[in-house]
C-alpha positions in Angstrom: -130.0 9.8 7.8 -129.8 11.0 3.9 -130.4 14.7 5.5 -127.7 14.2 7.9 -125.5 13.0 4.9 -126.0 16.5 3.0 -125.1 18.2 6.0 -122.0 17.1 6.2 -121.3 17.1 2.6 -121.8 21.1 3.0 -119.9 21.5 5.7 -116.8 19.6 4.0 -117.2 21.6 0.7 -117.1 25.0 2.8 -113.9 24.0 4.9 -112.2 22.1 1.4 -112.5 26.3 0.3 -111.3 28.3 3.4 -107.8 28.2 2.1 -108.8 29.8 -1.2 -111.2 32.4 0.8 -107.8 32.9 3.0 -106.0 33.8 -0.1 -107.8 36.2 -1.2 -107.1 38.2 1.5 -103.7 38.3 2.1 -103.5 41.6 2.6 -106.0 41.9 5.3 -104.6 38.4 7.3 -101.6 40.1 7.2 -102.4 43.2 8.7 -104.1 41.5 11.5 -101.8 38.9 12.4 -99.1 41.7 12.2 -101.4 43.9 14.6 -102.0 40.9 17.0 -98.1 40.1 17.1 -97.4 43.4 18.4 -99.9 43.1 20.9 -98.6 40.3 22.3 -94.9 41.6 21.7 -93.2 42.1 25.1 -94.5 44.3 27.5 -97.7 44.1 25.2 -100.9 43.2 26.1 -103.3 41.9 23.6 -107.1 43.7 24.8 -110.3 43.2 23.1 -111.2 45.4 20.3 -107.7 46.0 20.1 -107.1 45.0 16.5 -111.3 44.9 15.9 -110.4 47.3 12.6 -108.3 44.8 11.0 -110.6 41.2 12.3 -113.3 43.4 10.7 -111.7 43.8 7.3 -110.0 40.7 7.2 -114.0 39.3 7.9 -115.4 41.5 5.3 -113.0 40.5 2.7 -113.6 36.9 3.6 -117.3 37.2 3.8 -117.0 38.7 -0.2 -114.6 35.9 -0.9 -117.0 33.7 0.3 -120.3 35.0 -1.7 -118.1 34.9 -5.0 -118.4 30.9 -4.9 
């Protein structure tokens, strides 16, 4: 059960620091929420890989925000 325990411990410490991860990326959040709002604008329609260039730096930069902790 004591295995189970530091499991979840883990698991709580990495979701207590997405929103700092998040942060650090501003930039990149920004441009893909901004490139999946015109996708899904009117008349849009919101494909894969559409935005894949901005999910992929947005995942890079949180990936790197990530390994600095």
């Amino acid at each position: 059960m004591s295995a189970n325990g530091a499991v979840w411990r883990r698991v709580r410490s990495r979701l207590r620091a997405f929103p700092e991860h998040l942060a650090a990326c501003g930039a990149e959040a920004s441009a893909y929420g901004r490139c999946v709002q015109a996708s899904t604008a009117p008349g849009g329609r919101l494909r894969k890989d559409l935005c894949a260039r901005e999910f992929e730096a947005l995942r890079s930069c949180f990936a790197a925000a990530a390994k600095k902790t």
